[in-house]
FIKOLZA-1660 file (N, C-alpha, C; in steps of 0.1 Angstrom, whole numbers, plus 5000, padded with zeros to 4 digits):
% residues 100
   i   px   py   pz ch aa at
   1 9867 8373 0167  A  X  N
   1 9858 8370 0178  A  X CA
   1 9845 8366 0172  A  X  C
   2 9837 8353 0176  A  X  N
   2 9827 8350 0176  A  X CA
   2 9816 8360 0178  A  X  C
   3 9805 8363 0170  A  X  N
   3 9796 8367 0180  A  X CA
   3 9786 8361 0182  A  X  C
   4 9779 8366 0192  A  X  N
   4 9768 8357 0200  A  X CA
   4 9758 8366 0202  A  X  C
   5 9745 8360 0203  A  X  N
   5 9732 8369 0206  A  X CA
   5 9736 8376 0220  A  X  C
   6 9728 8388 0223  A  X  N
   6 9735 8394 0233  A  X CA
   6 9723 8403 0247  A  X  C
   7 9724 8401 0251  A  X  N
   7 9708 8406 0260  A  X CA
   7 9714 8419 0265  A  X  C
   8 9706 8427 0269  A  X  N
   8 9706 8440 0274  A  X CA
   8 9694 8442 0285  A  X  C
   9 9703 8444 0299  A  X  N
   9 9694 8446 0307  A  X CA
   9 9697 8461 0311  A  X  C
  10 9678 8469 0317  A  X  N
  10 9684 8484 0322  A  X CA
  10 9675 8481 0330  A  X  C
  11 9679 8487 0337  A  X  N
  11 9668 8495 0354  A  X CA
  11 9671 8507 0354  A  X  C
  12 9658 8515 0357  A  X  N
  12 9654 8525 0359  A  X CA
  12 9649 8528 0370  A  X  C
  13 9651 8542 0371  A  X  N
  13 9648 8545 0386  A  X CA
  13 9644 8562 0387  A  X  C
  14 9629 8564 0388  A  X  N
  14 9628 8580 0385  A  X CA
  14 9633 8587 0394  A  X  C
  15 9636 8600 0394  A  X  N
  15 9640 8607 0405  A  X CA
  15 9625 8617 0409  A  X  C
  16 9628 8622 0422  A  X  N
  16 9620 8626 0433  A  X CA
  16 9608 8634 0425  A  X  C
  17 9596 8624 0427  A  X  N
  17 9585 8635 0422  A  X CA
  17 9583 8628 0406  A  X  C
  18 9591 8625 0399  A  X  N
  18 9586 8621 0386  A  X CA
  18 9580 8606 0387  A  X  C
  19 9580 8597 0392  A  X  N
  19 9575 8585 0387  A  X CA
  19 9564 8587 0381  A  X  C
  20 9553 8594 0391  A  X  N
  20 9540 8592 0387  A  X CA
  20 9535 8600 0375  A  X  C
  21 9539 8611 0370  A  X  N
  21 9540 8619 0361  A  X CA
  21 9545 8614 0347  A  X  C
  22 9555 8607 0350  A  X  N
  22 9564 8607 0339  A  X CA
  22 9562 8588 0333  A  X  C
  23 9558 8581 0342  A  X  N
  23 9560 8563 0340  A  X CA
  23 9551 8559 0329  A  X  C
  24 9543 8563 0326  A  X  N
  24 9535 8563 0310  A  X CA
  24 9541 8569 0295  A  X  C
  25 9547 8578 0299  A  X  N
  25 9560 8585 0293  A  X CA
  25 9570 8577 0288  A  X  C
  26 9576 8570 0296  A  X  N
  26 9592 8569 0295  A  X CA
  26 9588 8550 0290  A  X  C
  27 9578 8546 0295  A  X  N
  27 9569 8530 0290  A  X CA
  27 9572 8534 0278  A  X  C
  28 9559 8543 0271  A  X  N
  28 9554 8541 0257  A  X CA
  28 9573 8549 0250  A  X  C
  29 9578 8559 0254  A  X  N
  29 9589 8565 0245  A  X CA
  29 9599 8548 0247  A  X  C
  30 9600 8540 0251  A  X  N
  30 9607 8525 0252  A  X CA
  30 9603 8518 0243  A  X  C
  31 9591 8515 0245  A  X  N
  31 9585 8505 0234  A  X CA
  31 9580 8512 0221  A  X  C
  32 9584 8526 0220  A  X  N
  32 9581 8528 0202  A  X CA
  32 9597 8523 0195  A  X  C
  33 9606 8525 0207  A  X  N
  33 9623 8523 0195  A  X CA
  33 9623 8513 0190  A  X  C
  34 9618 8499 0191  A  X  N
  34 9622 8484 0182  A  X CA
  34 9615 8493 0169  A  X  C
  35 9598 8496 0168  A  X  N
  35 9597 8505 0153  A  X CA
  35 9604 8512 0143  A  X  C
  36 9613 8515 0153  A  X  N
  36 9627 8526 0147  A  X CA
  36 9635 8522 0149  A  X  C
  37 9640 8512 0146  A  X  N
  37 9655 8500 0152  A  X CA
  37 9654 8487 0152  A  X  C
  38 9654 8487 0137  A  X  N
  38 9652 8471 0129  A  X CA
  38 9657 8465 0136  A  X  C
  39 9673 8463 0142  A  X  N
  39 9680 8454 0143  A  X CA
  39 9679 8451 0158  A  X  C
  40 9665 8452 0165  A  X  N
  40 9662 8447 0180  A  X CA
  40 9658 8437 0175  A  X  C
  41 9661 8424 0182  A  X  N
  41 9655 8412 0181  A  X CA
  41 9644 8411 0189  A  X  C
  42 9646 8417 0205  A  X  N
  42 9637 8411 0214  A  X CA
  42 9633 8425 0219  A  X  C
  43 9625 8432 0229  A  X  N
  43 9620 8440 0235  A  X CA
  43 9608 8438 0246  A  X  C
  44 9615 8437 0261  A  X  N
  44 9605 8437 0267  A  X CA
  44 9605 8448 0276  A  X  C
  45 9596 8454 0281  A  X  N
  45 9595 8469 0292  A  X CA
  45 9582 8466 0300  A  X  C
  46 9588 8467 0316  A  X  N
  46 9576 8469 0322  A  X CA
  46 9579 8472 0337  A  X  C
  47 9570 8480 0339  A  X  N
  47 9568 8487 0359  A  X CA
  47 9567 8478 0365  A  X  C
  48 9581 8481 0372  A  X  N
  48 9577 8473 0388  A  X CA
  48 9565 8472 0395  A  X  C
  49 9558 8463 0400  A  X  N
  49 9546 8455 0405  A  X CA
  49 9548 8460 0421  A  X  C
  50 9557 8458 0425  A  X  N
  50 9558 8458 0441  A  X CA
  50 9560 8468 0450  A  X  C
  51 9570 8479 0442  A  X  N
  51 9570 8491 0448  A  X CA
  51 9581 8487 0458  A  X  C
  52 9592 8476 0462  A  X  N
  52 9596 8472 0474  A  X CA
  52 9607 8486 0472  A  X  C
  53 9610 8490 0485  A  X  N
  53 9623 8499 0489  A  X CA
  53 9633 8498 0481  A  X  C
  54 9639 8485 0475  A  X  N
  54 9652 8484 0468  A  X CA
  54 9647 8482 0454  A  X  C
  55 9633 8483 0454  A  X  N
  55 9629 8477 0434  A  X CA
  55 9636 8495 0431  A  X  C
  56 9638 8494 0415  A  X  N
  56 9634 8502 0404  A  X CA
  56 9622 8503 0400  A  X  C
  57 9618 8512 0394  A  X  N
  57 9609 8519 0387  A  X CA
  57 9600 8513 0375  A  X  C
  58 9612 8508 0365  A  X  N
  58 9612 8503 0352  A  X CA
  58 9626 8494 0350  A  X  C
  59 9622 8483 0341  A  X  N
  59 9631 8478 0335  A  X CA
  59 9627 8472 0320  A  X  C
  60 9640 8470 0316  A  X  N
  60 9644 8468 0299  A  X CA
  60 9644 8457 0298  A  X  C
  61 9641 8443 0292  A  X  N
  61 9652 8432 0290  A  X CA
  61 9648 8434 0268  A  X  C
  62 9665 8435 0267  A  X  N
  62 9661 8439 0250  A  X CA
  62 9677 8427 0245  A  X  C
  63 9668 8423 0233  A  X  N
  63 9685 8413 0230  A  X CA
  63 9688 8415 0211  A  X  C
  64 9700 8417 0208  A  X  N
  64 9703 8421 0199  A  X CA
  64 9713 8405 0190  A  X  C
  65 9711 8408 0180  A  X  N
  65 9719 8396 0172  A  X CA
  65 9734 8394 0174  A  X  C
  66 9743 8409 0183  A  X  N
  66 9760 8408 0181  A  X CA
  66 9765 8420 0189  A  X  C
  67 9777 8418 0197  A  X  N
  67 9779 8429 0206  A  X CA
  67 9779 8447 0193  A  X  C
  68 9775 8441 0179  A  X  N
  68 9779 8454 0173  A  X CA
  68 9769 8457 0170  A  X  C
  69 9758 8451 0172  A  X  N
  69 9746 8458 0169  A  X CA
  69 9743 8463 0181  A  X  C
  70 9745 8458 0195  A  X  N
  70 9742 8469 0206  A  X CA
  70 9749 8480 0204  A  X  C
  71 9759 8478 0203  A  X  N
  71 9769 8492 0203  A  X CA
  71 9764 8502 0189  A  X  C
  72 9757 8499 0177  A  X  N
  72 9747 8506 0170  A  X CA
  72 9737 8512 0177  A  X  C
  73 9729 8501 0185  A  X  N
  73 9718 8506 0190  A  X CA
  73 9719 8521 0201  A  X  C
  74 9733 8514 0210  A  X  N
  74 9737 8530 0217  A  X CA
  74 9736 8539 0213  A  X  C
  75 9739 8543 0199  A  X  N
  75 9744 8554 0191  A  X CA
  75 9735 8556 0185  A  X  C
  76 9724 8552 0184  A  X  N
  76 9710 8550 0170  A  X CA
  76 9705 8567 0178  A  X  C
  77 9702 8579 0167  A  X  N
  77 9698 8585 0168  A  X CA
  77 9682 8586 0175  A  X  C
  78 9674 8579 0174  A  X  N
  78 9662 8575 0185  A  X CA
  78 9667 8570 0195  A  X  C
  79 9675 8561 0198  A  X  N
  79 9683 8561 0211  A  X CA
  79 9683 8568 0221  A  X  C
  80 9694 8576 0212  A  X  N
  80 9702 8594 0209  A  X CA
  80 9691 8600 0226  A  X  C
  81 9675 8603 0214  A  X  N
  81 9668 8612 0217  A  X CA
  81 9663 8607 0229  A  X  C
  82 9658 8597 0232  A  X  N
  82 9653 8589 0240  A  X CA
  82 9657 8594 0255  A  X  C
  83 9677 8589 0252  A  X  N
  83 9681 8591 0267  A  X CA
  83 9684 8608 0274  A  X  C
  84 9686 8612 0262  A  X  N
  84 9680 8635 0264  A  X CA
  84 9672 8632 0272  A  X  C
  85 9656 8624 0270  A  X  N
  85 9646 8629 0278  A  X CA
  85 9645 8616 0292  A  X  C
  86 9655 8606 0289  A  X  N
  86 9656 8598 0304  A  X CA
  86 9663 8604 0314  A  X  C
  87 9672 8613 0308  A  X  N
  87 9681 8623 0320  A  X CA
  87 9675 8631 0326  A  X  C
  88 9661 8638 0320  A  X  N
  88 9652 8648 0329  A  X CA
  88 9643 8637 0339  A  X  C
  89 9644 8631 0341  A  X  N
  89 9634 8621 0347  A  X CA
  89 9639 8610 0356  A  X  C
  90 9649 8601 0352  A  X  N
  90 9651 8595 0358  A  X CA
  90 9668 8597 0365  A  X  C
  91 9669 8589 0372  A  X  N
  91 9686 8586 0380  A  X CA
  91 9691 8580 0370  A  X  C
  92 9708 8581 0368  A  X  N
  92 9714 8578 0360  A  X CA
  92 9711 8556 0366  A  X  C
  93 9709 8555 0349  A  X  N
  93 9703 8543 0349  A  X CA
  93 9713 8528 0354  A  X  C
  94 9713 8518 0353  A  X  N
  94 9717 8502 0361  A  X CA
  94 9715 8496 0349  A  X  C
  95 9728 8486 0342  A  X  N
  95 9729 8481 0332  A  X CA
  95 9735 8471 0330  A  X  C
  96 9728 8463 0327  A  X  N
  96 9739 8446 0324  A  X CA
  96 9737 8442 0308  A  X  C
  97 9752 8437 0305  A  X  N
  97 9749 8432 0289  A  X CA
  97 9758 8420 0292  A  X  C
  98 9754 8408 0285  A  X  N
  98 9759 8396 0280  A  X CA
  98 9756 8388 0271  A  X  C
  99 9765 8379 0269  A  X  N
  99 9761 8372 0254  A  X CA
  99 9753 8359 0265  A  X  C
 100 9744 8354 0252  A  X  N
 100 9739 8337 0254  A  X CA
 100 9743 8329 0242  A  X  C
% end
């Protein structure tokens, strides 16, 4: 199989009581991992603007060179640690991956 550049989308969504506490938090613990995870091509993170009823919280758009380097990135011990502390905080997260 071919591989292809591959994007990674996440939404986030805090649970009751954390957004405001925690959304500076879970921003900056996001954007230190490309530092620590050579093999990110792309990284973008940023809060929802609107606040609408069905928005999320936060989202990811992050793209990787090959479905094997995402499936590294899952497993990357900074990863690892990352999603330990997205479980105290947020709803189990909303995910899309595809190749371009």
């Amino acid at each position: 199989m071919e591989d292809h550049m591959v994007k990674h989308i996440v939404f986030f969504k805090f649970l009751e009581g954390k957004r405001e506490s925690d959304l500076d938090l879970l921003i900056s613990k996001l954007r230190a991992l490309p530092g620590k995870i050579d093999f990110i091509r792309s990284y973008e993170v940023g809060a929802d603007i609107l606040r609408a009823g069905n928005s999320y919280d936060v989202a990811l758009v992050s793209s990787f060179d090959s479905i094997d380097d995402l499936l590294k990135y899952k497993v990357h011990p900074a990863h690892e640690e990352f999603v330990l502390y997205l479980k105290t905080v947020c709803e189990p997260v909303k995910a899309v991956d595809y190749e371009i």
